[in-house]
N, C-alpha and C positions, 0 to 999 in steps of 0.2 A: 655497634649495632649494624648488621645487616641491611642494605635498602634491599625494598622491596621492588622488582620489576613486572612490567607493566605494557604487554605488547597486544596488536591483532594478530590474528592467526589466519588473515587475509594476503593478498597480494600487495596491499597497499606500502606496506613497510614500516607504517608508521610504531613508533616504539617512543616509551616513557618512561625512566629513571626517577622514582618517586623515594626518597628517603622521607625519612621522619621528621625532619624541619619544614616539608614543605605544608602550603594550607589545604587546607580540605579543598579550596577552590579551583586547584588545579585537577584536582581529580573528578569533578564535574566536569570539566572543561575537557578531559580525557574522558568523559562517558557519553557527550554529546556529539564527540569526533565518530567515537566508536559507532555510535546509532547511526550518524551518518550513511559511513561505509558500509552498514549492513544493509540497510535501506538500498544504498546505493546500487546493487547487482541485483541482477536479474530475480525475479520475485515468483511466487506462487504465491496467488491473492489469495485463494482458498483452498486446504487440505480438507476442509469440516471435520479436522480432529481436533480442532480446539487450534490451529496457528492461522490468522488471518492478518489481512492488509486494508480488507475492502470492508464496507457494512451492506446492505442489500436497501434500494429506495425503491421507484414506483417497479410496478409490472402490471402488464395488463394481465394476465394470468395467476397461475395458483401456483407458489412457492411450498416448499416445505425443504428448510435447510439442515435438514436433522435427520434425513429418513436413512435408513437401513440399504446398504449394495444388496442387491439382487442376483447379482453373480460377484462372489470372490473369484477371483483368475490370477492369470499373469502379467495382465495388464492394468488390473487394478485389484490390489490385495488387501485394499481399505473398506473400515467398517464400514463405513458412513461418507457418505457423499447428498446431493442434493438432488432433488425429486422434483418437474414441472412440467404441469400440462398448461399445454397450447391454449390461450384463447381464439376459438375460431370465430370470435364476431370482431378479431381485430387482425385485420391485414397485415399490419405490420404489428403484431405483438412481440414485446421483448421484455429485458428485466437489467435494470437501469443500478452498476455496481458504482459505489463511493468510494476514492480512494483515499487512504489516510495521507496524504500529501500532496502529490505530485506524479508523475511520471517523469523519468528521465530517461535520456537516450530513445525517444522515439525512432529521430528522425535514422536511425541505421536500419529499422524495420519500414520505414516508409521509402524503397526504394525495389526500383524494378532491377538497377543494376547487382550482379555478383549472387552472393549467397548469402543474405538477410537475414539476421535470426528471426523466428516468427515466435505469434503466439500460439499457444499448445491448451486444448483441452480435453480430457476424458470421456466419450460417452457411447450412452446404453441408450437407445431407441426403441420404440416399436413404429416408428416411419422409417417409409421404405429406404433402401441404397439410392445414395444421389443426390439426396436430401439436403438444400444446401444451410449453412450457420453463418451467421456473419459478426464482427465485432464493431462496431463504430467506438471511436475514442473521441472524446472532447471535454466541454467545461462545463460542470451544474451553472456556471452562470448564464448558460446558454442554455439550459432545461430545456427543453421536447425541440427549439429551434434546427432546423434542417434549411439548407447547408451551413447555417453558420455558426452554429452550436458544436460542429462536426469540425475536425483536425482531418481525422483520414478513415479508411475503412479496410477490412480484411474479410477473405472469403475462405469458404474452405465445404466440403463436400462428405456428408457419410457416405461408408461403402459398404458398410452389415447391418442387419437389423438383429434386434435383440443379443447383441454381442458389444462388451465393449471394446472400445476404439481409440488411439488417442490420435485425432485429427490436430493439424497443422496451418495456420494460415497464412495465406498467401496476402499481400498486399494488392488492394484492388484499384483505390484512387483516391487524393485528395479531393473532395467535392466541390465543383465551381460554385463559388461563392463562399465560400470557406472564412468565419473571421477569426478564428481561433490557434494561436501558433502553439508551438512545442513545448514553451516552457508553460504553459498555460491548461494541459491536461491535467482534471482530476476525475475524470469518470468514464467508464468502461460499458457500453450496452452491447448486452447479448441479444440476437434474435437469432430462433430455431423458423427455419421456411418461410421468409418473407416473405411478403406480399401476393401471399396462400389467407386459406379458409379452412385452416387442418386444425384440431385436435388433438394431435399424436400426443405421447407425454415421453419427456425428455429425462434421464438421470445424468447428470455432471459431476465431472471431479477435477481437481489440481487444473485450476485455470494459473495458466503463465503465462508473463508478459514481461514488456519494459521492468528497471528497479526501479526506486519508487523513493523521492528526497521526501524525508518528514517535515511539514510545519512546525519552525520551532521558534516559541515566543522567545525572550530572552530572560534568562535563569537569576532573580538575584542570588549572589553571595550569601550562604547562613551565613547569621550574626553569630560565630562560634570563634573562641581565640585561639590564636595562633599557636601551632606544636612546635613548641621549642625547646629544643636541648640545656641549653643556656640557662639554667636554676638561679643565675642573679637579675637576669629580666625577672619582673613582678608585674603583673596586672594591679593596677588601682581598682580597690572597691569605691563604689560611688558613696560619696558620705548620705549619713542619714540625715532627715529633716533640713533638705536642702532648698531653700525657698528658693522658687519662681515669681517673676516677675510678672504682678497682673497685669500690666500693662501691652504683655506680651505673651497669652497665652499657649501661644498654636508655637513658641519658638522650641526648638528640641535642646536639651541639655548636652552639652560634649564633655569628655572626659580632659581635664587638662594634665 
């Protein structure tokens, strides 16, 4: 019989030689590697086609993560993207993203030296050119806390109005008083014109960022037997009406 093989179609190299003797457990253990790596590179939180990273928590504004592009183009040829008007009775209004794990590789975007990859978003205004977006990154354990809920910050500026755009941002600064380090990101805040009194309404699309390690608890093993070739190995069936000992309820039975 044929084994079957079993690679990424990443950078990574890593490859798997799985024939028929082996347990089902190494093939979880090759599905958790995989999730990894995919997680692991550079990510687009949200398409709003249905593939996401993030969940959406507080905003001081009005969300609608489902609405309809307003302009198909060439910058953006997606049905659907996200819809948000500004609360103007909050200075600093934003819209506070969850991510499913972690961030990784911040710290090559937190840097003034070279050429940094930055984060990239989509968007359609009707405020003016100029207009600045900011991203602050850090930890829900740190919820609404400034500066030390805050890892680092990124800026970035519209240049059209009612056109979309995919703006770029630039690294702006670690915040003095900062208690939050790199491996400790899991949440991503958007604010459209800080520390303004505007209204505008905002459409966004394909936020990207850092990749992103998932939380992963650890997997038991199915209780499932072994695939083996070998037809003179036998599984024991457990006998029937096998008294336990009351004496010892809670003790588990093992197969001898």
């Amino acid at each position: 019989m044929k084994s079957a093989i079993y690679h990424s179609d990443n950078t990574s190299g890593i490859k798997f030689r799985l024939s028929s003797g082996k347990t089902i457990g190494l093939i979880v253990i090759f599905f958790m590697i995989q999730m990894g790596v995919i997680y692991g590179q550079k990510v687009t939180y949200d398409n709003f086609e249905g593939r996401k990273f993030i969940h959406y928590g507080e905003r001081t504004g009005v969300l609608d993560s489902l609405a309809r592009n307003p302009v198909m183009d060439s910058v953006n040829k997606s049905q659907k993207c996200a819809f948000y008007t500004r609360n103007g009775a909050k200075k600093f209004d934003n819209i506070k993203m969850y991510v499913h794990g972690r961030l990784t590789g911040v710290n090559e975007y937190a840097t003034y030296l070279g050429i940094p990859p930055r984060f990239k978003i989509k968007v359609y205004t009707s405020a003016p050119a100029g207009t600045l977006v900011e991203i602050l990154i850090g930890s829900k354990n740190g919820n609404n806390d400034y500066p030390a809920g805050t890892n680092s910050q990124y800026q970035t500026y519209t240049t059209k109005t009612n056109a979309w755009e995919e703006l770029e941002f630039k690294f702006s600064q670690v915040p003095q008083g900062s208690e939050t380090a790199f491996d400790q990101i899991d949440q991503v805040t958007l604010l459209f014109n800080p520390n303004s009194s505007t209204s505008d309404t905002y459409y966004f699309d394909d936020i990207t960022g850092p990749g992103i390690v998932e939380k992963q608890e650890p997997i038991a093993a199915p209780v499932t037997p072994e695939i083996n070739n070998d037809s003179s190995k036998k599984t024991e069936s457990p006998k029937k009406n096998t008294p336990v000992k009351k004496e010892n309820p809670n003790k588990k039975l093992s197969k001898n």
